[in-house]
C-alpha positions in Angstrom: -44.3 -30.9 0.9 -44.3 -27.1 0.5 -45.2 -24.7 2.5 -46.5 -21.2 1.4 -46.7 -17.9 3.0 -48.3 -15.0 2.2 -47.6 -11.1 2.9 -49.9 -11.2 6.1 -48.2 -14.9 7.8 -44.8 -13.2 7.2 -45.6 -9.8 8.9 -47.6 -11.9 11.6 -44.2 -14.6 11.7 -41.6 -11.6 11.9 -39.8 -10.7 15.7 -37.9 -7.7 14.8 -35.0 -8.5 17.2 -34.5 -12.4 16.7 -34.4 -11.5 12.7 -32.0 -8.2 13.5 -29.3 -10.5 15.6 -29.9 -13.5 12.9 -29.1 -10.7 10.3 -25.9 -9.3 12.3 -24.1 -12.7 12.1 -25.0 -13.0 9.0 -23.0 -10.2 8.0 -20.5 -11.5 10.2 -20.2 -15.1 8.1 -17.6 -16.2 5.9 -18.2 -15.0 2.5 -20.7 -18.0 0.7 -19.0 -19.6 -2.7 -20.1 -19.2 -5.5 -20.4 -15.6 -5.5 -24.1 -14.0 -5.3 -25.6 -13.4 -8.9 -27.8 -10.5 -9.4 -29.5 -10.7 -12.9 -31.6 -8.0 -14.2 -33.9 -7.2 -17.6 -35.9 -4.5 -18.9 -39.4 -5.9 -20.0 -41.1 -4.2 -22.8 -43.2 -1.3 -20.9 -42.5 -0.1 -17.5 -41.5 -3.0 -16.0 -37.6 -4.8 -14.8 -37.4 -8.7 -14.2 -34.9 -9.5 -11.6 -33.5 -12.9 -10.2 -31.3 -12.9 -6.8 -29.1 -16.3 -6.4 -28.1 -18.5 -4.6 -29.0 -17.2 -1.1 -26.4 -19.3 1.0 -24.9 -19.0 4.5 -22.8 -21.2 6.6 -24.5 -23.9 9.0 -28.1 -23.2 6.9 -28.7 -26.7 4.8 -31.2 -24.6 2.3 -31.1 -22.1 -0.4 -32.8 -19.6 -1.8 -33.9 -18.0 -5.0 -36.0 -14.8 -5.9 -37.7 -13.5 -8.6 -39.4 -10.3 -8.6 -41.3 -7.8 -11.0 -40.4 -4.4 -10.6 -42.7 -1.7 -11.5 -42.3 1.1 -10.0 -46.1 2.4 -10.4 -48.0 -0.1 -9.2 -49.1 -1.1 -5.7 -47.2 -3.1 -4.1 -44.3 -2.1 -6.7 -42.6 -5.6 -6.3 -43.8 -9.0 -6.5 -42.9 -12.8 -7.0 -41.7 -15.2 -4.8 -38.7 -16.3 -3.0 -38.1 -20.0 -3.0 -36.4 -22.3 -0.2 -34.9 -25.4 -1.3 -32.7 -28.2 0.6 -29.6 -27.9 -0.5 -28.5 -31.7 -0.7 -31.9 -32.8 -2.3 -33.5 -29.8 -3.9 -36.8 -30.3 -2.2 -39.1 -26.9 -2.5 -39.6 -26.5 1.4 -41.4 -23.0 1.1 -42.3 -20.4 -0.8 -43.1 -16.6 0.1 -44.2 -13.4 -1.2 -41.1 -11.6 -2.4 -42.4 -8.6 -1.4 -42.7 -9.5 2.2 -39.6 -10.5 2.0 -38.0 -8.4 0.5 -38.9 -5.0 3.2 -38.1 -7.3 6.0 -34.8 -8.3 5.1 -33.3 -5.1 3.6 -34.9 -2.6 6.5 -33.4 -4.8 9.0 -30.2 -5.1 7.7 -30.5 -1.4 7.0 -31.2 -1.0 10.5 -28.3 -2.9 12.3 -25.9 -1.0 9.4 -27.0 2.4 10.1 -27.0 1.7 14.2 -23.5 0.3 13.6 -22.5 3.1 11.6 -23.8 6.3 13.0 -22.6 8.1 16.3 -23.2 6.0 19.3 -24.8 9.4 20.2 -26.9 10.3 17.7 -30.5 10.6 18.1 -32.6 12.8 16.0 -33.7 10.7 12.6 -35.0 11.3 9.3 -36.7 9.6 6.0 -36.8 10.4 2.7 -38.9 8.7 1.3 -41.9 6.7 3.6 -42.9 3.8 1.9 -43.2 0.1 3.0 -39.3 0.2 3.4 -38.7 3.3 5.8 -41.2 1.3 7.6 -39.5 -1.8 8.1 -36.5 0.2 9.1 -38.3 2.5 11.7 -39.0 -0.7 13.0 -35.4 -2.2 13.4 -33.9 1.2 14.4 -36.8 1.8 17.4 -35.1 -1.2 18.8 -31.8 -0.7 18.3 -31.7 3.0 20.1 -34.0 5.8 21.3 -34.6 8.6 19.0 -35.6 12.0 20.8 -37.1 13.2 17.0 -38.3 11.1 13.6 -39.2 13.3 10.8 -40.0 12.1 7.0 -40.0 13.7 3.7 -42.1 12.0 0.8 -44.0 13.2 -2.4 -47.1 11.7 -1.0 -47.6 13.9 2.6 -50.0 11.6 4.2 -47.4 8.8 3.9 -44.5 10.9 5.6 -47.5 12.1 7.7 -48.6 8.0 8.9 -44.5 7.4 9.3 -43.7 9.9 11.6 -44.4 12.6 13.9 -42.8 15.5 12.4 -42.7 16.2 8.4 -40.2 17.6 6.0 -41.1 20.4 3.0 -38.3 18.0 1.1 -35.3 16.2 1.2 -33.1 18.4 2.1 -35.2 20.1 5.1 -34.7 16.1 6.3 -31.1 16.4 6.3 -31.2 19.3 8.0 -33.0 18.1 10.8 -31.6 14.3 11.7 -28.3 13.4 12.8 -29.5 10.1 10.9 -30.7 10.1 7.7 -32.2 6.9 5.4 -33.0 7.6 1.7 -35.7 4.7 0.4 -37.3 6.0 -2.9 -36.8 4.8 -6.5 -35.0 8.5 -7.6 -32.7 8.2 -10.5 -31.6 12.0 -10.0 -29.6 12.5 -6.6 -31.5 13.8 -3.8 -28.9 15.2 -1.3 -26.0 16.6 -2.3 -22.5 17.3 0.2 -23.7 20.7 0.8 -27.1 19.5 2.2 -25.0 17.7 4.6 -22.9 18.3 8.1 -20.3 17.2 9.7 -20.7 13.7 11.9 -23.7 12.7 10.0 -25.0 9.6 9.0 -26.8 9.0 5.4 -28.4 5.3 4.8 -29.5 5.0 0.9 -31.4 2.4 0.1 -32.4 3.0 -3.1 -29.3 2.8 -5.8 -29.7 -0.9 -5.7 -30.4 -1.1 -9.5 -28.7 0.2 -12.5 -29.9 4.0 -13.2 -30.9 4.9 -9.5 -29.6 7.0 -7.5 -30.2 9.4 -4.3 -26.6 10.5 -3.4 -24.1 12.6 -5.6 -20.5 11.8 -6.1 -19.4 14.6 -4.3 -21.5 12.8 -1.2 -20.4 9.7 -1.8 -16.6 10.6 -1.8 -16.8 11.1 2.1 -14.2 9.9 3.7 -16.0 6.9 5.3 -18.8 5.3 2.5 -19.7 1.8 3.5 -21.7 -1.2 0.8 -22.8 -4.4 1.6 -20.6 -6.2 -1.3 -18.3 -3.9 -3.2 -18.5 -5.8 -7.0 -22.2 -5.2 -6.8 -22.2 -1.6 -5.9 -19.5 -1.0 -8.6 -21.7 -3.6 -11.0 -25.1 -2.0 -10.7 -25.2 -0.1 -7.1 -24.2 3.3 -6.1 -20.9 3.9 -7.1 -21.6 3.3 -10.9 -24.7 4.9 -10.9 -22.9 8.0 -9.8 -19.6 7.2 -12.3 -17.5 6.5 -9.3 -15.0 3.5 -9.1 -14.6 1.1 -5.8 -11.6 3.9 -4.6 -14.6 5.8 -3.4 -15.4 2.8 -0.8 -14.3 2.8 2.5 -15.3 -1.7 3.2 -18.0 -2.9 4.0 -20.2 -3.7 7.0 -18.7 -7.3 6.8 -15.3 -5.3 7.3 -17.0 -3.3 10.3 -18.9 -5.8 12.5 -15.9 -8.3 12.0 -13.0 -5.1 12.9 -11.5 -5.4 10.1 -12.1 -1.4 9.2 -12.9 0.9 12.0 -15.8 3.2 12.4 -14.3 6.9 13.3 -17.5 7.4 15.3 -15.9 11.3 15.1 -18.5 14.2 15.7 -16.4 15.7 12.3 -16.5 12.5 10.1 -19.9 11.7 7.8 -20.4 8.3 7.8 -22.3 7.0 4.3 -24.5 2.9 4.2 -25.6 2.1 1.0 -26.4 -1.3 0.3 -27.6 -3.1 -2.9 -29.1 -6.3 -1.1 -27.4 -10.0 -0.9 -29.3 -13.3 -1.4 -28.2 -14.6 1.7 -30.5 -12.0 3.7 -32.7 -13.6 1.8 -32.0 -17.4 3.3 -31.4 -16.0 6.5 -35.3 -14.8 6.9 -36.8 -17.7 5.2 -35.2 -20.3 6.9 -35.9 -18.7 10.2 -39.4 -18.4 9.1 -39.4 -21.8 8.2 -38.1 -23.1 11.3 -40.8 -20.8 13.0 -44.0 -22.3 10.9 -45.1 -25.7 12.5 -47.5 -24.4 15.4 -48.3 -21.7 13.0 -51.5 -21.3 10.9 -50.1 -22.2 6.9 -50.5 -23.6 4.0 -48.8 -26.6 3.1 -49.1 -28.0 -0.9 -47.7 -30.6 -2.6 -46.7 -29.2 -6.2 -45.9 -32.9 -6.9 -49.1 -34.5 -6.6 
């Protein structure tokens, strides 16, 4: 028997701080074998097929697979499904909208890297770009530390405008503005650049997880400290080859960090740079919680065999 949610079960499902803390030793696990594949195609028209597999994590007896569309101007821009399967029988335990999904896991994650990352004392943050994934991430980073000023940049006013209080004329008015910053936008052109920067900032990006996108410049992203989530993918098809850099440019990853492997400087003079491509295991990690969260919930259960 499967069971199915949709968007509004997994929004309704989701505690921001059990998945946050489920997320953080997550990143703290031994690295899963075989390694995480990442496939991507170009569709004829606007469109980008991608698959994400196999989500795997120590002490979980499931895994996952995604598949999403891509396209960038429809509403919701992603969709498909992420799969759950026992991992000694195969069995189809649930399946979910990969959109869901998808903003839960990366703006959580993206919230428990940028509070690890940034100054324990900053507390003035900004968005560029205020889609479904800033949102997601507001969310984590509310709970993770109080923030004295939120303001948000995004082509679309009314949506900086429903994210937060305060908004930016553009991007780099943001920078300006937050000790914090977290880029989430589909640019393929840099948005910030080092001189739109200072000194003991930190800079989340969120959207160079593909190839061709980009919202930092090389010059940015050769500050001293520059953090990924998996280095081969964000030399494969993240960041640092979007921008023509090689993995010399990264500092570790937040693996390295939570585990103290690599220090943090947490100086007021050292820029701190997050920008991670997305793992299938964050994947797992939310889907089997949310599986082990669904029998007193209201769901739907199928049986694909029948």
């Amino acid at each position: 028997m499967t069971v199915v949610l949709t968007r509004s079960q997994v929004d309704a499902l989701i505690d921001v701080d059990e998945v946050m803390a489920m997320l953080r030793e997550g990143f703290r696990a031994p690295t899963a074998t075989p390694a995480p594949l990442r496939v991507r195609t170009d569709l004829p028209g606007p469109g980008t097929a991608t698959c994400l597999m196999p989500g795997l994590l120590p002490g979980v007896p499931a895994y996952t697979v995604k598949v999403n569309a891509k396209f960038p101007n429809s509403v919701p821009a992603l969709r498909g499904v992420v799969c759950l399967h026992d991992l000694h029988t195969g069995e189809l335990l649930a399946m979910a909208d990969s959109a869901s999904i998808t903003a839960w896991r990366t703006g959580l994650a993206a919230a428990v890297g940028t509070h690890t990352l940034a100054r324990p004392d900053a507390d003035t943050l900004g968005f560029i770009g205020a889609g479904v994934q800033a949102r997601t991430t507001l969310a984590g980073l509310r709970r993770l530390r109080p923030w004295q000023h939120i303001t948000a940049y995004d082509l679309d006013p009314a949506r900086a405008r429903d994210l937060a209080p305060h908004v930016a004329a553009d991007a780099s008015a943001v920078a300006a503005s937050a000790d914090v910053v977290v880029l989430a936008t589909w640019s393929r052109q840099p948005l910030l650049h080092a001189p739109d920067t200072r000194p003991g900032q930190h800079l989340t990006s969120l959207g160079a997880d593909e190839p061709g996108k980009c919202e930092l410049s090389a010059d940015l992203l050769r500050t001293p400290q520059v953090f990924f989530d998996d280095l081969e993918l964000a030399y494969a098809a993240g960041a640092l080859v979007n921008t023509g850099l090689d993995a010399t440019a990264a500092t570790g990853t937040l693996t390295d960090v939570l585990g103290g492997d690599v220090p943090v400087s947490g100086d007021d003079h050292q820029t701190t740079v997050y920008a991670p491509i997305g793992l299938p295991w964050q994947d797992l990690a939310l889907m089997w919680w949310l599986h082990e969260q669904t029998s007193a919930a209201d769901v739907t259960i199928i049986d694909l065999l029948s």
